[in-house]
N, C-alpha and C positions, 0 to 999 in steps of 0.2 A: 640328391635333392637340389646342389645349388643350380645343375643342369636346367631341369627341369623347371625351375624358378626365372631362371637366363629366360629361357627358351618361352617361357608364358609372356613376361618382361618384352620381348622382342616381338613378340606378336601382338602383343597391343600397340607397341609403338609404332610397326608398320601399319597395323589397322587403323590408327588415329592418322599416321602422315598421309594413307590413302585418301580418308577421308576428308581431309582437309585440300587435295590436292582435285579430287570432284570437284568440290565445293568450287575452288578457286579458278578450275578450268570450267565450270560453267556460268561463272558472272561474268570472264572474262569474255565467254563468248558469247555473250549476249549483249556484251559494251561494244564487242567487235560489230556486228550483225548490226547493232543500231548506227554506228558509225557509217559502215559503208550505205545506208538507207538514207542519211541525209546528205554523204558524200556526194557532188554533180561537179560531172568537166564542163570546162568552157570549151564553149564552140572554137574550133577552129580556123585559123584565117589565113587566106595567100596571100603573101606581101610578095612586095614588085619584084626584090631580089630573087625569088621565088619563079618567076618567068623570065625575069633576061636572058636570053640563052648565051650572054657573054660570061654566065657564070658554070654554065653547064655544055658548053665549048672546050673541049681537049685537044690538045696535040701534044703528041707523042714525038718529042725530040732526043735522038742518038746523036751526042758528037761525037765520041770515040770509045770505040769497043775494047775493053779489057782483056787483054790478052796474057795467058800466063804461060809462065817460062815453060817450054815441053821437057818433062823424064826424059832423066837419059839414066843408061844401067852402065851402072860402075863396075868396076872389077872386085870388087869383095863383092858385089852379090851374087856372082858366077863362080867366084870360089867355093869348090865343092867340101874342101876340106875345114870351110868354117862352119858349112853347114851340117858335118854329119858329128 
């Protein structure tokens, strides 16, 4: 019986969260919807920095190349009998 009780219990209360979660997901999407409706961007505009080509002018400068030490093979890693 107490099951059974639970189990009614729990099914109303997810019936009432659903319903209230409708509810709430469709006022909110109707506050959304009207938002973006009166939502407008502003235009656009090219400012000067925008055409300088001294700002969109690259050079690519190497002073010196990194160079890293070459492997070298040691003698423990040719030793056979570390490895078997």
């Amino acid at each position: 019986m107490k099951t059974k009780i639970r189990t009614i219990i729990g099914m109303a209360a997810l019936g009432i969260i659903g319903f209230t979660n409708i509810n709430a997901t469709a006022d909110n999407k109707s506050l959304v919807n009207a938002e973006v409706v009166i939502e407008k961007e502003e235009m656009l505009t090219i400012e000067s920095w925008m055409l300088d080509d001294e700002n969109w002018a690259t050079k690519t400068e190497v002073d010196t190349l990194e160079v890293e030490k070459a492997l070298e093979v040691e003698s423990w890693m040719t030793n056979e009998s570390l490895w078997n």
